[in-house]
VEXFI-511925 format. One record per residue (C-alpha): residue number from 1; residue in three letters; x, y, z. Coordinates in steps of 0.5 Angstrom, whole numbers, padded with zeros to 4 digits. Each point is the difference from the previous one (the first is absolute). Layout:
   num   residu    east   north      up
   NUM      ala       X       Y       Z
...
This chain:
   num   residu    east   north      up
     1      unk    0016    0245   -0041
     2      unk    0000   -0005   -0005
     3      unk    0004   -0005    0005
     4      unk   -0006    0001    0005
     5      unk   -0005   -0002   -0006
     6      unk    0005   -0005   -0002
     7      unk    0001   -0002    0007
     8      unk   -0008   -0001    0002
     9      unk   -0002   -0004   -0006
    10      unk    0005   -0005    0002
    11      unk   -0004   -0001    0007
    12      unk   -0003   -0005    0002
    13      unk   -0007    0003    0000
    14      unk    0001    0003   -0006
    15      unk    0001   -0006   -0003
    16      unk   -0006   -0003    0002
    17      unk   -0004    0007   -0002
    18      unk    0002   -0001   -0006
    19      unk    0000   -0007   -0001
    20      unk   -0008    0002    0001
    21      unk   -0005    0001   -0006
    22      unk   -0001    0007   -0002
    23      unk   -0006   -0001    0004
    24      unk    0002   -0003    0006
    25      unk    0005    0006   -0001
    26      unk   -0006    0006    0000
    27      unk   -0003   -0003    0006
    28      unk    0006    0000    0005
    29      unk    0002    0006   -0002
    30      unk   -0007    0003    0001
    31      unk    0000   -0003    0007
    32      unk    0008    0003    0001
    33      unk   -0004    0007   -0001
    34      unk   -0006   -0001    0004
    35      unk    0005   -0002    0007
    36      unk    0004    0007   -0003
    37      unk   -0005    0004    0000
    38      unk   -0004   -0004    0007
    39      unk    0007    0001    0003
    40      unk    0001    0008   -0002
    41      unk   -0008    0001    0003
    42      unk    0002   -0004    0006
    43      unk    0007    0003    0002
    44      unk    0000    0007   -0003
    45      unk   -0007    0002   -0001
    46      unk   -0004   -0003    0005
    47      unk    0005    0002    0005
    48      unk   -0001    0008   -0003
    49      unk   -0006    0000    0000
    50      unk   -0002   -0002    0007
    51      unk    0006    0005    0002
    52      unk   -0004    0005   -0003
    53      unk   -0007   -0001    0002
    54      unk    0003    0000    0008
    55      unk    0004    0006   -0002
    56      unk   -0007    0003   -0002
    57      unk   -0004   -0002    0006
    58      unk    0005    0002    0005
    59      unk    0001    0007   -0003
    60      unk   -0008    0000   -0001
    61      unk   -0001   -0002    0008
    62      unk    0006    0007    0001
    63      unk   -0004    0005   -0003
    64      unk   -0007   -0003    0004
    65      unk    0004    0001    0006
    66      unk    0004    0007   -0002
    67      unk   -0007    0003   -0002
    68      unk   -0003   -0004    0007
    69      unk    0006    0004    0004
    70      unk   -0002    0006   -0004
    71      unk   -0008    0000    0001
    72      unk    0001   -0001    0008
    73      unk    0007    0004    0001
    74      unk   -0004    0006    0002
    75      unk   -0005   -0004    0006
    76      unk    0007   -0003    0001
    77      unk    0003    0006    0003
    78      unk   -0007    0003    0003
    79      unk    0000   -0006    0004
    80      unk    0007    0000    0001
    81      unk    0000    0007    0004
    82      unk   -0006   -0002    0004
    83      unk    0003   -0005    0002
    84      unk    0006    0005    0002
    85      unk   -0005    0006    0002
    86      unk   -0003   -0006    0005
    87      unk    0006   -0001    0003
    88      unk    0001   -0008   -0001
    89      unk    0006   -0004    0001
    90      unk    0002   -0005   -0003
    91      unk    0001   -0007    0005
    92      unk    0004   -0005   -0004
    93      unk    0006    0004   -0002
    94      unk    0000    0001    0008
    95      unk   -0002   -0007    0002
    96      unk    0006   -0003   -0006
    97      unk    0006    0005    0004
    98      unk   -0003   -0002    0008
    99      unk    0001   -0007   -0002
   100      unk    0007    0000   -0004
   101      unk    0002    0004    0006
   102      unk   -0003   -0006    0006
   103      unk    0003   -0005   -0006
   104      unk   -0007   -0002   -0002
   105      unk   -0002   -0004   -0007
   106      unk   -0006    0002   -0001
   107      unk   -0004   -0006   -0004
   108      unk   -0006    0004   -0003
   109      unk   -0003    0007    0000
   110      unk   -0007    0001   -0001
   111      unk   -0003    0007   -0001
   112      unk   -0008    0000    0001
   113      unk   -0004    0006   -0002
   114      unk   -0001    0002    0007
   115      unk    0007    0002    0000
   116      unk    0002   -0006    0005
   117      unk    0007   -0004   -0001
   118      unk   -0001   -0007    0000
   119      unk    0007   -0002    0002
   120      unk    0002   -0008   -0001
   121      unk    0007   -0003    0004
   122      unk    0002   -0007    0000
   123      unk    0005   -0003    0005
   124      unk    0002    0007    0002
   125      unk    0002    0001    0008
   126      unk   -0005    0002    0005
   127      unk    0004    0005    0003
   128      unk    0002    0004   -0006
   129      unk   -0007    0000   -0002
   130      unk   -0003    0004    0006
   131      unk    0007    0004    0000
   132      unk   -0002    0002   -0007
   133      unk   -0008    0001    0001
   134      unk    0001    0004    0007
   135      unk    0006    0004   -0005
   136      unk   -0006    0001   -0005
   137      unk   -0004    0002    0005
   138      unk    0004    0005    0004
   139      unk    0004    0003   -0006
   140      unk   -0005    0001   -0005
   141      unk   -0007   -0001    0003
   142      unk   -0002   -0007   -0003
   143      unk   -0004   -0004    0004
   144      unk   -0002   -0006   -0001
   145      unk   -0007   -0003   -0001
   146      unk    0001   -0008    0001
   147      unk    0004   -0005    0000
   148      unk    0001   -0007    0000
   149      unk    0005   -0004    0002
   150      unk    0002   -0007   -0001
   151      unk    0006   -0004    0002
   152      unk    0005   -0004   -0004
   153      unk    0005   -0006    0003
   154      unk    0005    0006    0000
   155      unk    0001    0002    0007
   156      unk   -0002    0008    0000
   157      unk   -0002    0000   -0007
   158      unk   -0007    0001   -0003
   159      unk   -0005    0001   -0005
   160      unk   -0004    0006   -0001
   161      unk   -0006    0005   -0003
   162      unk    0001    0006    0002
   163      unk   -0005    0006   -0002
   164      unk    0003    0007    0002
   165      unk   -0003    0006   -0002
């Protein structure tokens, strides 16, 4: 240890740390511990602090919505076996397996309050697009309330917003 102090009073900033005044000498060491102590709040508690804080607002935000779940569990399960009891279907996980069957991307699927499907295809064939309306039509009752079609500079290829219901 002594070869360290040793070592570091034969620095050159050590040298021209003590070849100040005692003055001077109180003056630097103070602004040496006030970069200190502003390093430690920059890199450690800084950083902790805000951690904790996010940490804090995101366990907050999980029990607003553990405590919203639980208030509205049971109109939930109500609605869920009405809707049950009605006998409704649900059209897009139809819609998502005819498409994958007839090899179609669908672009975008929009349900609307109605219960209407708005479906968007882009550069998709013409061909496979009806094959895959007249399958959703004879095999699972879907019909179709409009639809609009757009050319593309791919022959046999369109852009189309589908409305099923």
């Amino acid at each position: 240890m002594s070869e360290l102090t040793r070592r570091m009073r034969q620095s050159a900033i050590a040298r021209w740390y003590f070849g100040r005044d005692q003055m001077e000498q109180r003056v630097f060491a103070g602004l040496a511990l006030l970069v200190v102590v502003a390093l430690l709040w920059v890199l450690v508690w800084k950083p902790v602090s805000d951690w904790r804080t996010f940490s804090v607002n995101r366990h907050q935000n999980a029990q607003q919505m553990l405590d919203w779940i639980l208030k509205n569990e049971q109109a939930a399960r109500q609605s869920a076996q009405r809707d049950a009891g009605a006998g409704e279907r649900s059209l897009i996980p139809v819609i998502t397996r005819a498409a994958a069957a007839h090899e179609i991307s669908l672009n975008r699927l929009q349900p609307e309050s109605n219960g209407i499907i708005s479906v968007a295809l882009q550069q998709q064939s013409f061909n496979q697009i009806i094959g895959w309306i007249a399958q959703l039509e004879e095999n699972n009752g879907v019909s179709v309330e409009r639809a609009n079609f757009d050319d593309t500079d791919a022959p046999g290829y369109v852009n189309a917003q589908i409305r099923l219901n």
